[in-house]
N, CA, C and O atoms as a GROMACS GRO file, in nm:
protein
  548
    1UNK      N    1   1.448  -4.706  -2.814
    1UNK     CA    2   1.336  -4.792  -2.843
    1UNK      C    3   1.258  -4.822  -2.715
    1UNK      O    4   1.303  -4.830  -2.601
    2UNK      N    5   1.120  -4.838  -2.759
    2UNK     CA    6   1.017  -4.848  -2.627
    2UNK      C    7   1.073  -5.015  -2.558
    2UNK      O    8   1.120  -5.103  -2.631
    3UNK      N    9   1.059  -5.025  -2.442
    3UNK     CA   10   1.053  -5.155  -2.390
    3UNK      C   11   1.012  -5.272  -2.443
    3UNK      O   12   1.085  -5.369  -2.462
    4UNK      N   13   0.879  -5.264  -2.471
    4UNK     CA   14   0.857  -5.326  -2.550
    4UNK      C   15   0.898  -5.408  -2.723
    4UNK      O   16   0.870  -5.504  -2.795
    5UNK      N   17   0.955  -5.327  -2.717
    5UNK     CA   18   1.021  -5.395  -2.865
    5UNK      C   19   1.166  -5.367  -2.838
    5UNK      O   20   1.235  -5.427  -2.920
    6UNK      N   21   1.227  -5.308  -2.766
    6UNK     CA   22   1.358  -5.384  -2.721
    6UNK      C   23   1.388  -5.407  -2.540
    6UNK      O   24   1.427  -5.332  -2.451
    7UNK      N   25   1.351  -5.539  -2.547
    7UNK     CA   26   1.303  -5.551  -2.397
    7UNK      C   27   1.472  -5.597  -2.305
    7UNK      O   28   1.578  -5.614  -2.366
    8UNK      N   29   1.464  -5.605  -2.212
    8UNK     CA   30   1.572  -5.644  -2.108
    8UNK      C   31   1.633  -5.785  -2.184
    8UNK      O   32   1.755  -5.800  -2.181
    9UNK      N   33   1.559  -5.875  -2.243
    9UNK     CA   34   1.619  -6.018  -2.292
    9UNK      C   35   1.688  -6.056  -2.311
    9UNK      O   36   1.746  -6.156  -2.268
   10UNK      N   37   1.719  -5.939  -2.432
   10UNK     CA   38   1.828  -5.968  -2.510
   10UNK      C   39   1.957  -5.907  -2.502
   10UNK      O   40   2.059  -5.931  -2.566
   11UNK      N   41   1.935  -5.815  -2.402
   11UNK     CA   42   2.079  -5.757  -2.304
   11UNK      C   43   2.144  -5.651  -2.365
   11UNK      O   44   2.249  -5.614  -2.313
   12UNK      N   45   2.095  -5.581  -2.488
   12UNK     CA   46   2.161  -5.443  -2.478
   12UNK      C   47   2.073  -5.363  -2.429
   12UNK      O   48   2.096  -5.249  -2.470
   13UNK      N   49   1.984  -5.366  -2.362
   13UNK     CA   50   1.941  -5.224  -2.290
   13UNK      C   51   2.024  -5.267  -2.158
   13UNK      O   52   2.077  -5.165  -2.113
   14UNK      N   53   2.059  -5.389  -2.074
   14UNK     CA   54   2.132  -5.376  -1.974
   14UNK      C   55   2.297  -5.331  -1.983
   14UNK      O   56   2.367  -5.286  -1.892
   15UNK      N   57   2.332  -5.356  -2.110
   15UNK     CA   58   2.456  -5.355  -2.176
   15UNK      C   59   2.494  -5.188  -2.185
   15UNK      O   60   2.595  -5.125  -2.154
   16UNK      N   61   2.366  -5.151  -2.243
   16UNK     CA   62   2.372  -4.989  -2.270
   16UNK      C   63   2.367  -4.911  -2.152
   16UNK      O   64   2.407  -4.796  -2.171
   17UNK      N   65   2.331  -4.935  -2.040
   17UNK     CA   66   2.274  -4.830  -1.926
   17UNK      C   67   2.472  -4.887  -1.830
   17UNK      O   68   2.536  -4.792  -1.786
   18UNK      N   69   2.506  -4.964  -1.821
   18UNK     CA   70   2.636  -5.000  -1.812
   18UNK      C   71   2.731  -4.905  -1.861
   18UNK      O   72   2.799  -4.824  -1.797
   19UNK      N   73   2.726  -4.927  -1.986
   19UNK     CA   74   2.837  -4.866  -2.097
   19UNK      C   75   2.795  -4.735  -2.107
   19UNK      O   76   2.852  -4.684  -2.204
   20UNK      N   77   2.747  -4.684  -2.071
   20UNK     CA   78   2.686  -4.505  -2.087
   20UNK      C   79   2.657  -4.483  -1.987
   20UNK      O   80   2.659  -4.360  -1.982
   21UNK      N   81   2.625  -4.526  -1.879
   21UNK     CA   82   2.614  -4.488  -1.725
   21UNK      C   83   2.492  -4.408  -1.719
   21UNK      O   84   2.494  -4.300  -1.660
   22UNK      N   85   2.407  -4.444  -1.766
   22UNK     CA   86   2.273  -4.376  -1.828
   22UNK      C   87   2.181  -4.348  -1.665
   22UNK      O   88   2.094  -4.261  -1.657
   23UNK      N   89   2.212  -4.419  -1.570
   23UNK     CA   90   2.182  -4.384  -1.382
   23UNK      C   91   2.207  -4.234  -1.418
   23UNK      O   92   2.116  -4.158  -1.450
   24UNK      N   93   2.360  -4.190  -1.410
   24UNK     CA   94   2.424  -4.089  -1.369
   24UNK      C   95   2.371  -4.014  -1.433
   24UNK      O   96   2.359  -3.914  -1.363
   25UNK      N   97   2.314  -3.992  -1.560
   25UNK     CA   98   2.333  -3.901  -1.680
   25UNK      C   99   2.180  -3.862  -1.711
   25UNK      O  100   2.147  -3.773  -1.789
   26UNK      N  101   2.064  -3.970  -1.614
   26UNK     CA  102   1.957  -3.920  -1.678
   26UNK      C  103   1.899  -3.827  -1.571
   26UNK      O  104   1.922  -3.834  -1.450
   27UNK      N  105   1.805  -3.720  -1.647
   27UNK     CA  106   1.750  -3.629  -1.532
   27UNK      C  107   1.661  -3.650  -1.397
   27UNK      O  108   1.542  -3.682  -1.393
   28UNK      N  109   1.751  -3.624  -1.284
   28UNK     CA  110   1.689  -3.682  -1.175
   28UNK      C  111   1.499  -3.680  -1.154
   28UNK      O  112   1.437  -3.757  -1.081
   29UNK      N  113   1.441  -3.576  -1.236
   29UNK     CA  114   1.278  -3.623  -1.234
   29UNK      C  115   1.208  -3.655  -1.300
   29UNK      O  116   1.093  -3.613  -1.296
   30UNK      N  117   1.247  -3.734  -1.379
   30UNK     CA  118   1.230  -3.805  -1.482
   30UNK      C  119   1.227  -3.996  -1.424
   30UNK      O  120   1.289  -4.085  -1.483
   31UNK      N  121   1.163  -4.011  -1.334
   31UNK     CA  122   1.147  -4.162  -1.275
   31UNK      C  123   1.109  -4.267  -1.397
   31UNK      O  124   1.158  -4.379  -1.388
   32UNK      N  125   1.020  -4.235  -1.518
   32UNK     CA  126   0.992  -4.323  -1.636
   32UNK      C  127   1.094  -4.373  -1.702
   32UNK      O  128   1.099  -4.475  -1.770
   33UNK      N  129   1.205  -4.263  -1.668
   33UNK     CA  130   1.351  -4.284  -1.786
   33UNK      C  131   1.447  -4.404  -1.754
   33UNK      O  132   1.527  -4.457  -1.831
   34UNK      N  133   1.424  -4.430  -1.639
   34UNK     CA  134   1.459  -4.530  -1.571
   34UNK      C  135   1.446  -4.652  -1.679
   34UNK      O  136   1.534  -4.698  -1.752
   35UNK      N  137   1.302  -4.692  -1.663
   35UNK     CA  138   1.264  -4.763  -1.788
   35UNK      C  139   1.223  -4.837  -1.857
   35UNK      O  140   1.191  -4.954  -1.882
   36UNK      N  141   1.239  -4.653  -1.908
   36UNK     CA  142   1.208  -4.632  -2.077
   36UNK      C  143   1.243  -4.488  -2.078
   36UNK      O  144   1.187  -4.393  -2.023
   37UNK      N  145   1.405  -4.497  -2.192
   37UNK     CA  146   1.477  -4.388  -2.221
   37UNK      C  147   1.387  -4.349  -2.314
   37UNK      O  148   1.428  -4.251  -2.376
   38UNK      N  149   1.280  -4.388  -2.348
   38UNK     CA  150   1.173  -4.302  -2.479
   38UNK      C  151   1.140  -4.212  -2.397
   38UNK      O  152   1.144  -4.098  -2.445
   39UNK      N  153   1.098  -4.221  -2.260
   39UNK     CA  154   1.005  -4.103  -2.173
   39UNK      C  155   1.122  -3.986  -2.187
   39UNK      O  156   1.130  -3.939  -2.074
   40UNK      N  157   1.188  -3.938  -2.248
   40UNK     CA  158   1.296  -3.824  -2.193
   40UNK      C  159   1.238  -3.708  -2.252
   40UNK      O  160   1.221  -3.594  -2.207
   41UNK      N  161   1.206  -3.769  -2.380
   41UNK     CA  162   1.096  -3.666  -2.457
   41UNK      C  163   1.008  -3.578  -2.397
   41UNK      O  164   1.025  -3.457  -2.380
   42UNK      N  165   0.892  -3.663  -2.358
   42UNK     CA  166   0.777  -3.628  -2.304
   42UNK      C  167   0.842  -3.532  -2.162
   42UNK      O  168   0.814  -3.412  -2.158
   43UNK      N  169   0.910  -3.580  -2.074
   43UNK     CA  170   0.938  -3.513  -1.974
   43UNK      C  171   1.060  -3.377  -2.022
   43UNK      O  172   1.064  -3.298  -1.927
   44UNK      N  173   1.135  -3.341  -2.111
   44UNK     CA  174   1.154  -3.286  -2.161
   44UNK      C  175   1.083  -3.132  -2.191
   44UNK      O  176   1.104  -3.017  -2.153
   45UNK      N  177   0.993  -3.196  -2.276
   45UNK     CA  178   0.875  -3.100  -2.345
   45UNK      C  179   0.810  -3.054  -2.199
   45UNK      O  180   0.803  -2.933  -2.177
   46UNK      N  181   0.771  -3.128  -2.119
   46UNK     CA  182   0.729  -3.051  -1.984
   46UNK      C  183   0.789  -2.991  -1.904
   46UNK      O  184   0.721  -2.925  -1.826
   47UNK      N  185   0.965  -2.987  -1.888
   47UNK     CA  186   1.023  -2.912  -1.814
   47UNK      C  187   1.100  -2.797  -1.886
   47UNK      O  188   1.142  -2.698  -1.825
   48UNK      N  189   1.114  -2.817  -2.016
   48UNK     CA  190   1.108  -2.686  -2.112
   48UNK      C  191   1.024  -2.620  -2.136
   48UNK      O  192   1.088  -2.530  -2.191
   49UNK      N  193   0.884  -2.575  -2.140
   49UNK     CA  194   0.799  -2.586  -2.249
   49UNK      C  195   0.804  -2.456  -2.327
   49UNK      O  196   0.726  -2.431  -2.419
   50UNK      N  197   0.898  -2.378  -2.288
   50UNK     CA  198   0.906  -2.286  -2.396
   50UNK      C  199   1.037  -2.292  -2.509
   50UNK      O  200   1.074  -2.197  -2.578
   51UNK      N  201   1.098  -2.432  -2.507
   51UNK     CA  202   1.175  -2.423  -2.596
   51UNK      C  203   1.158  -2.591  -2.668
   51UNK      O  204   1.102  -2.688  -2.617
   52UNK      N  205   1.224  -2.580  -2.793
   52UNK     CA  206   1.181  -2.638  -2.902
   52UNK      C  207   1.280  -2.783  -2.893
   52UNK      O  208   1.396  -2.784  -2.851
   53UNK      N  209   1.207  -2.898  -2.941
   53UNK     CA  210   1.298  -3.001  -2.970
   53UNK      C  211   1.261  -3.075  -3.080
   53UNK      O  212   1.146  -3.073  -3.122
   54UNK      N  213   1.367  -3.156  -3.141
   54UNK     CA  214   1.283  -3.283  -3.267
   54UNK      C  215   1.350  -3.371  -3.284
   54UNK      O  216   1.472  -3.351  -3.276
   55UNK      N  217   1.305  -3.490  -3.310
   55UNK     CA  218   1.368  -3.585  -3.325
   55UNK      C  219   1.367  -3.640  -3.466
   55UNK      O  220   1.261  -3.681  -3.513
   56UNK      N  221   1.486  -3.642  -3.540
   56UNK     CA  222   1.545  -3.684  -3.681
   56UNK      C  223   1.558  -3.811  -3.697
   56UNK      O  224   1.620  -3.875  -3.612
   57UNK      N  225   1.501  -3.876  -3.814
   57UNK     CA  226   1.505  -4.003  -3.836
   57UNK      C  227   1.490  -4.093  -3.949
   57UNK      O  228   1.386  -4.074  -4.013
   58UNK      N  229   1.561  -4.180  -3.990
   58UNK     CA  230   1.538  -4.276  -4.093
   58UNK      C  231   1.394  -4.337  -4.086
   58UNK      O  232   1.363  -4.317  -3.969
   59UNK      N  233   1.300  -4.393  -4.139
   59UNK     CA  234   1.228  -4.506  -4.085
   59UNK      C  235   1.241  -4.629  -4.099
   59UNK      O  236   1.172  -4.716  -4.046
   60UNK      N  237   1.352  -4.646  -4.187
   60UNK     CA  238   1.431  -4.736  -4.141
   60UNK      C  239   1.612  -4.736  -4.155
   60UNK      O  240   1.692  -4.762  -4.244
   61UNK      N  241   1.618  -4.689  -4.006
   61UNK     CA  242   1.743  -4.686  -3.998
   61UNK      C  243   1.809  -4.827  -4.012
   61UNK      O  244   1.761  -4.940  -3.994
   62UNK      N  245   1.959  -4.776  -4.059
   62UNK     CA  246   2.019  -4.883  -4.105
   62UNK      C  247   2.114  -4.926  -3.998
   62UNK      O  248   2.197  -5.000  -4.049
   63UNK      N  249   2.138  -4.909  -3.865
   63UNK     CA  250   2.278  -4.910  -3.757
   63UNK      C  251   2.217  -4.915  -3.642
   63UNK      O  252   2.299  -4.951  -3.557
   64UNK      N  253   2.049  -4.885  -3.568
   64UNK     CA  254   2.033  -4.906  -3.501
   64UNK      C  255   1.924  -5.025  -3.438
   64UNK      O  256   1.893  -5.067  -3.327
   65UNK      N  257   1.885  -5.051  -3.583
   65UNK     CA  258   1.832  -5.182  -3.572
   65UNK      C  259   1.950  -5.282  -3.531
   65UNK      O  260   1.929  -5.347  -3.429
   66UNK      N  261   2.097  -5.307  -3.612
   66UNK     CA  262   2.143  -5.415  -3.570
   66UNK      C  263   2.208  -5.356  -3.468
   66UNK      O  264   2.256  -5.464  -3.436
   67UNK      N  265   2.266  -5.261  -3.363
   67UNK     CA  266   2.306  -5.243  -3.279
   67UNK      C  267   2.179  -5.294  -3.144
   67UNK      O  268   2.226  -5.321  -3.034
   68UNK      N  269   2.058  -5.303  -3.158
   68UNK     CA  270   1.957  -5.349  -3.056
   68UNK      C  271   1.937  -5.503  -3.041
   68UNK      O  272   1.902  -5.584  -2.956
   69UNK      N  273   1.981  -5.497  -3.181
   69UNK     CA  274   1.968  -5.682  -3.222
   69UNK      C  275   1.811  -5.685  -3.236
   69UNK      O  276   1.767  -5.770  -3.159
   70UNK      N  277   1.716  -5.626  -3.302
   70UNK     CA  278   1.600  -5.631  -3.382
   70UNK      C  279   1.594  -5.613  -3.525
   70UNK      O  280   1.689  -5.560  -3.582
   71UNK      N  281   1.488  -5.652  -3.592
   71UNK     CA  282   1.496  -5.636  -3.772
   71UNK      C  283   1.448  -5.497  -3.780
   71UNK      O  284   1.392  -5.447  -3.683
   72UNK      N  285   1.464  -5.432  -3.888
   72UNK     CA  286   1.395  -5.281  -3.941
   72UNK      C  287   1.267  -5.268  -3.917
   72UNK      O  288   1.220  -5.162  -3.874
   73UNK      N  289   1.179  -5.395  -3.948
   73UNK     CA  290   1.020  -5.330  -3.905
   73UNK      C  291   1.012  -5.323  -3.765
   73UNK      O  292   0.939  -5.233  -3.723
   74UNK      N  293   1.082  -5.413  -3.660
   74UNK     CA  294   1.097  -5.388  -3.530
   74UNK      C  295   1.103  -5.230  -3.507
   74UNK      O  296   1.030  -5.161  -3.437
   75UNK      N  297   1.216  -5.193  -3.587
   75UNK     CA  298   1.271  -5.063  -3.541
   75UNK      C  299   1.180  -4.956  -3.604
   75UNK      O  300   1.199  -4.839  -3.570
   76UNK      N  301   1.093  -4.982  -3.684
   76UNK     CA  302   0.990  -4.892  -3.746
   76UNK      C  303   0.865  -4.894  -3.669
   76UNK      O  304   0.787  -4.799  -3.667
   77UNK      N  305   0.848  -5.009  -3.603
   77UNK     CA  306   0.739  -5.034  -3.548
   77UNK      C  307   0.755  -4.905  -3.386
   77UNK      O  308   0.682  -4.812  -3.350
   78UNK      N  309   0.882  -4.960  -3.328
   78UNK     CA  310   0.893  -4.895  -3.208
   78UNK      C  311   0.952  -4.775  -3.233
   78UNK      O  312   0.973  -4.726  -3.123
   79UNK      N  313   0.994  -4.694  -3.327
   79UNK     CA  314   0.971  -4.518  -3.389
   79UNK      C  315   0.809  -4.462  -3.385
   79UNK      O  316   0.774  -4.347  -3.357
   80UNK      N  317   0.733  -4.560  -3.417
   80UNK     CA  318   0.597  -4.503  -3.434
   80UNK      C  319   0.512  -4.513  -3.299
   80UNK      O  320   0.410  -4.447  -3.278
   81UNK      N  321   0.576  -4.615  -3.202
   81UNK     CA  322   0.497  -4.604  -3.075
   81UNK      C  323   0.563  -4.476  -3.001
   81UNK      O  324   0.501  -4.423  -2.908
   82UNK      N  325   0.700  -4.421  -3.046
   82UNK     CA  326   0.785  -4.320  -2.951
   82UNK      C  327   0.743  -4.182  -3.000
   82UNK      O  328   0.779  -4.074  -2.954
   83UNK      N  329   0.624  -4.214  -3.145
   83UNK     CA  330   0.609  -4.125  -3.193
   83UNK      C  331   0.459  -4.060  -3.144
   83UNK      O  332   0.419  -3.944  -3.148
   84UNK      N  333   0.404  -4.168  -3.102
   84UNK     CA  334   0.302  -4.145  -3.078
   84UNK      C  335   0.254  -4.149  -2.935
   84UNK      O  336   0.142  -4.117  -2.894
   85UNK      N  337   0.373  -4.200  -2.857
   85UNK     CA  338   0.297  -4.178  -2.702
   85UNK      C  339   0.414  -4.066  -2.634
   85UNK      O  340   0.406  -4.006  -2.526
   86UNK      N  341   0.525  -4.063  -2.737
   86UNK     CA  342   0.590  -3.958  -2.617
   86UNK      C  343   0.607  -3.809  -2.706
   86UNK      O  344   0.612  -3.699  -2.651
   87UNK      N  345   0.612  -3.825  -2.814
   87UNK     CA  346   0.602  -3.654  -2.869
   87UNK      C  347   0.492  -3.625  -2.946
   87UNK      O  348   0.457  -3.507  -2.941
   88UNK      N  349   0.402  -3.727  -3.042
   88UNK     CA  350   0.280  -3.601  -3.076
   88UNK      C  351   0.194  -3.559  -2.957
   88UNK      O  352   0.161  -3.440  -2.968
   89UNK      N  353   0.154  -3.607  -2.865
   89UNK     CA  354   0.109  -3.523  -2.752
   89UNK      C  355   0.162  -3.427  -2.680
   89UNK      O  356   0.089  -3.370  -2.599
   90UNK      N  357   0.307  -3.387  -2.693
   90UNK     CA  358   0.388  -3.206  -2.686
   90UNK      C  359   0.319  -3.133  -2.744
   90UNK      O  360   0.211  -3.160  -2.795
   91UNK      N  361   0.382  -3.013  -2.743
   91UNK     CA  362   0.302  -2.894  -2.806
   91UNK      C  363   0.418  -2.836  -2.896
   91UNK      O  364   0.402  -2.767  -2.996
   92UNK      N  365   0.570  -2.888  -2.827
   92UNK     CA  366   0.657  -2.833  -2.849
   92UNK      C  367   0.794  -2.922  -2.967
   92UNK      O  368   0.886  -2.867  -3.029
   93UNK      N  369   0.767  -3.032  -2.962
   93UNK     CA  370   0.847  -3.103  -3.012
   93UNK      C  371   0.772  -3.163  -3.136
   93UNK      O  372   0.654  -3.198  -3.132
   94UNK      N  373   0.854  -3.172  -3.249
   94UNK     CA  374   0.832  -3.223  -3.352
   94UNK      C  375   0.925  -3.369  -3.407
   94UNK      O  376   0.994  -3.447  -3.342
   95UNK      N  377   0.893  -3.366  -3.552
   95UNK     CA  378   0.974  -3.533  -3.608
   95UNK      C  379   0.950  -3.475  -3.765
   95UNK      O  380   0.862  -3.422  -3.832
   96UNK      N  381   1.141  -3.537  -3.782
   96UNK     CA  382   1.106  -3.501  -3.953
   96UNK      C  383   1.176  -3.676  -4.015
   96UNK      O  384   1.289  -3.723  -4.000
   97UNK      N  385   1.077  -3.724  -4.071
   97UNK     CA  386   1.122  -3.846  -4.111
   97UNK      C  387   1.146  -3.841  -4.228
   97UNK      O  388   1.115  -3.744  -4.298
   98UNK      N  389   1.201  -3.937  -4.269
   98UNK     CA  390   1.283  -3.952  -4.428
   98UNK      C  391   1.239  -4.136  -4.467
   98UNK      O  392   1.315  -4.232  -4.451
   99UNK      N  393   1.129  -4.139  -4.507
   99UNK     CA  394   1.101  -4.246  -4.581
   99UNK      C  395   1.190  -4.392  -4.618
   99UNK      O  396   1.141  -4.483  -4.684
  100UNK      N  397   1.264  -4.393  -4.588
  100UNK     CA  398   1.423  -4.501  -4.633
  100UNK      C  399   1.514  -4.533  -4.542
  100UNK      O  400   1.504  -4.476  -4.434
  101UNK      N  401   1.612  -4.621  -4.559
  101UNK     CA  402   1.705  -4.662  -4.529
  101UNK      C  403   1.842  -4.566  -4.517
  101UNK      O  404   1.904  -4.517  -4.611
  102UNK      N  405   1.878  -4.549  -4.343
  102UNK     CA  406   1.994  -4.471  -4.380
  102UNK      C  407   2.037  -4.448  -4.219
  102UNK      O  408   1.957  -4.504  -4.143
  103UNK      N  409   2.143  -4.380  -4.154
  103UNK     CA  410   2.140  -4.358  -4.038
  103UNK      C  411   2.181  -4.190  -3.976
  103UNK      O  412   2.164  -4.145  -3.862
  104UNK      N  413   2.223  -4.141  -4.064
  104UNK     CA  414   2.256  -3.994  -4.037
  104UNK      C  415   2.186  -3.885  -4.152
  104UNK      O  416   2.176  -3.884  -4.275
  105UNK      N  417   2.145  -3.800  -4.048
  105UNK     CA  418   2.042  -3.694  -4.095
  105UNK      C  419   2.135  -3.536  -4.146
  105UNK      O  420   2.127  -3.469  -4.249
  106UNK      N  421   2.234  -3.516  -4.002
  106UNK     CA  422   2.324  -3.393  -4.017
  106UNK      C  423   2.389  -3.378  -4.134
  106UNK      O  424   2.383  -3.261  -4.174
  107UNK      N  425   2.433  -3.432  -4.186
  107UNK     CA  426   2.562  -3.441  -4.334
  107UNK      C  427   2.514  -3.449  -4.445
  107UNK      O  428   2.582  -3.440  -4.548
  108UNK      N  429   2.348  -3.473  -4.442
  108UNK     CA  430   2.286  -3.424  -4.614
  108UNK      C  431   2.179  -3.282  -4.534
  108UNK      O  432   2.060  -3.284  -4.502
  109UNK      N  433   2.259  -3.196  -4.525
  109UNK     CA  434   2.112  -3.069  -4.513
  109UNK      C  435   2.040  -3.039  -4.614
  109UNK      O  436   1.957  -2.950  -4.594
  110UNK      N  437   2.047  -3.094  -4.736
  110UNK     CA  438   1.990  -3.116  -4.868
  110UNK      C  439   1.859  -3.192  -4.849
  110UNK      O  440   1.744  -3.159  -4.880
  111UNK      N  441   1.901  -3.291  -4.797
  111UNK     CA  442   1.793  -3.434  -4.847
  111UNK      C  443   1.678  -3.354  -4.777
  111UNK      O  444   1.678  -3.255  -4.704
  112UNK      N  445   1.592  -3.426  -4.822
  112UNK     CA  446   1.382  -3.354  -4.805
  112UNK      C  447   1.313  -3.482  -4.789
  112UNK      O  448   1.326  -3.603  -4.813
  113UNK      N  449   1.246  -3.410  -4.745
  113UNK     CA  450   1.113  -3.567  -4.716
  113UNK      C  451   0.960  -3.445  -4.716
  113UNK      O  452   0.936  -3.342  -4.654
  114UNK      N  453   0.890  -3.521  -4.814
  114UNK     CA  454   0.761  -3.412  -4.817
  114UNK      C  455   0.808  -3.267  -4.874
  114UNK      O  456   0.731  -3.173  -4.854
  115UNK      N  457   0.951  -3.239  -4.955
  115UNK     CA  458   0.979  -3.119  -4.993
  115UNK      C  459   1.025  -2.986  -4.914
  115UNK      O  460   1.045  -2.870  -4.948
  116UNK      N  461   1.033  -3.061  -4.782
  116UNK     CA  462   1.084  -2.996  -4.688
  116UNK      C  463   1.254  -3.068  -4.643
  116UNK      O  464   1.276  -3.168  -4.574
  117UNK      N  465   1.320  -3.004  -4.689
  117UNK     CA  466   1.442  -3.023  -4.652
  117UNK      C  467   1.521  -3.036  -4.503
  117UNK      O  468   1.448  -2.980  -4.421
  118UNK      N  469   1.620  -3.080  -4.448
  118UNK     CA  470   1.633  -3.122  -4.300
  118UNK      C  471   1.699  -2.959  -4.300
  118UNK      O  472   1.634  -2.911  -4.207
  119UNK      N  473   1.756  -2.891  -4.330
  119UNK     CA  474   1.820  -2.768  -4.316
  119UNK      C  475   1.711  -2.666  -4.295
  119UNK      O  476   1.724  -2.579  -4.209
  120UNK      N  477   1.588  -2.675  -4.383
  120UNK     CA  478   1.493  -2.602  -4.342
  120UNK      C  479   1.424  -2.598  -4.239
  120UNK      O  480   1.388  -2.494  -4.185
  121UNK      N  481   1.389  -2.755  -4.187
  121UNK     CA  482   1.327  -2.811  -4.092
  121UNK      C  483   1.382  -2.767  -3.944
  121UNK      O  484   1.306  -2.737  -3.852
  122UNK      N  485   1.522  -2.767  -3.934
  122UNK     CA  486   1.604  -2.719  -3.823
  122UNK      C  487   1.566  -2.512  -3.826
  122UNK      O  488   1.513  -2.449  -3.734
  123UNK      N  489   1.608  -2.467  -3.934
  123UNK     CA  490   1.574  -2.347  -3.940
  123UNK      C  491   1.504  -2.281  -3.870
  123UNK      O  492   1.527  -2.201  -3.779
  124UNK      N  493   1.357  -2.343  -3.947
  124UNK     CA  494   1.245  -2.360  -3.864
  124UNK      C  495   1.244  -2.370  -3.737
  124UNK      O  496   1.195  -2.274  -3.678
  125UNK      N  497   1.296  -2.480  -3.656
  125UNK     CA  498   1.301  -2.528  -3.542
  125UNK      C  499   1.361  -2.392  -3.440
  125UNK      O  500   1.293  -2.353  -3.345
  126UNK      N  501   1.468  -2.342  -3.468
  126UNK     CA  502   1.545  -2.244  -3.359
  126UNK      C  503   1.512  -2.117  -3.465
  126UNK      O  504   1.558  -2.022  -3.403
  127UNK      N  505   1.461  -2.068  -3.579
  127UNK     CA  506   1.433  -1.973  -3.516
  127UNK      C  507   1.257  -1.920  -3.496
  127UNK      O  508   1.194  -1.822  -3.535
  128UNK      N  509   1.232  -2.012  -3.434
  128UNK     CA  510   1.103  -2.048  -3.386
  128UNK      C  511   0.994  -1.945  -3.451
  128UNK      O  512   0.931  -1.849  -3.408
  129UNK      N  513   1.007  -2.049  -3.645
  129UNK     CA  514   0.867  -2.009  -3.736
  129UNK      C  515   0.777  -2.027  -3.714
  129UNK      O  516   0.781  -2.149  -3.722
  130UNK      N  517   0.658  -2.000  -3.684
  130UNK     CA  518   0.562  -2.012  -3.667
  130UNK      C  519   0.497  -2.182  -3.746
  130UNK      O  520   0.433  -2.273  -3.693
  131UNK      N  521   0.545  -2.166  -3.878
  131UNK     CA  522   0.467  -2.262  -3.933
  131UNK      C  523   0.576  -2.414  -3.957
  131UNK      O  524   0.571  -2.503  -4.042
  132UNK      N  525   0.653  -2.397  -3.862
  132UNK     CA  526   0.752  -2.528  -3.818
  132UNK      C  527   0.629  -2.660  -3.790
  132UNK      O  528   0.512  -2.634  -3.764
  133UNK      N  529   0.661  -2.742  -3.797
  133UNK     CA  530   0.559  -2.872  -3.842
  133UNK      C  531   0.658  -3.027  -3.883
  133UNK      O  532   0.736  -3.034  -3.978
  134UNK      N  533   0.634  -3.124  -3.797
  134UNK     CA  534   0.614  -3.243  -3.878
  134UNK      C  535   0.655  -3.270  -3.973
  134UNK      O  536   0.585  -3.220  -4.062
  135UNK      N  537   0.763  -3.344  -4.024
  135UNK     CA  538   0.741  -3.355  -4.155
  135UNK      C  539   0.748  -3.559  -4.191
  135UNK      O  540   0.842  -3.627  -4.148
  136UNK      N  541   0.678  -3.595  -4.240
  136UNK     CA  542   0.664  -3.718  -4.266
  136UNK      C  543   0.703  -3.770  -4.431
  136UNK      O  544   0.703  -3.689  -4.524
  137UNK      N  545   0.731  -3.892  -4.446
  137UNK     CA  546   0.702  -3.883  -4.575
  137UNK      C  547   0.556  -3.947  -4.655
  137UNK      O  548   0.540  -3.932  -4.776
   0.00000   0.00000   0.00000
């Protein structure tokens, strides 16, 4: 989550960079990640740029809202700023959202959002279809 909507205050972003050692682990040129673990994206997509990434998601997840200690529109609110300042401006990275309440994407390769299924969506993703895309609901 952007800073902004889960800020230092309330002590799991200091809690989290502690407990995950997130210093050690994040990529040394990446100075934004520091923080804001949202920038990993964006710097990502620029030190790859010929390979593919996406980020999978509830829009309203159900486990990481109360793990931040914010409500669901919090957590919907700050998906759509991560959506919009650190990956639709890639070229390379996409987002397949799923309309609802839920927290894991891997274990239904069934479920669809927009008729595009998460199994397809990955497909897509590595073996780099041409018409791989977004998928919203």
């Amino acid at each position: 989550m952007p800073p902004d909507v889960v800020s230092e205050g309330n002590g799991s972003v200091a809690i989290e960079r502690v407990q995950w050692n997130l210093a050690a682990t994040l990529p040394p040129g990446c100075a934004a990640c520091a923080q804001d673990l949202s920038a990993i994206y964006g710097f990502y997509s620029r030190a790859f740029p010929d390979s593919r990434g996406a980020l999978l998601s509830y829009t309203k997840d159900a486990v990481l809202p109360v793990f931040y200690g914010i409500t669901t529109a919090e957590f919907t609110t700050g998906l759509d700023e991560v959506l919009a300042d650190q990956i639709a401006p890639t070229t390379n990275f996409r987002t397949f959202l799923v309309g609802a309440a839920g927290h894991e994407l891997w274990f239904t390769p069934s479920l669809a959002s927009s008729t595009v299924t998460v199994q397809q969506f990955v497909t897509q993703m590595v073996t780099d279809d041409a018409s791989w895309a977004s998928v919203q609901p």
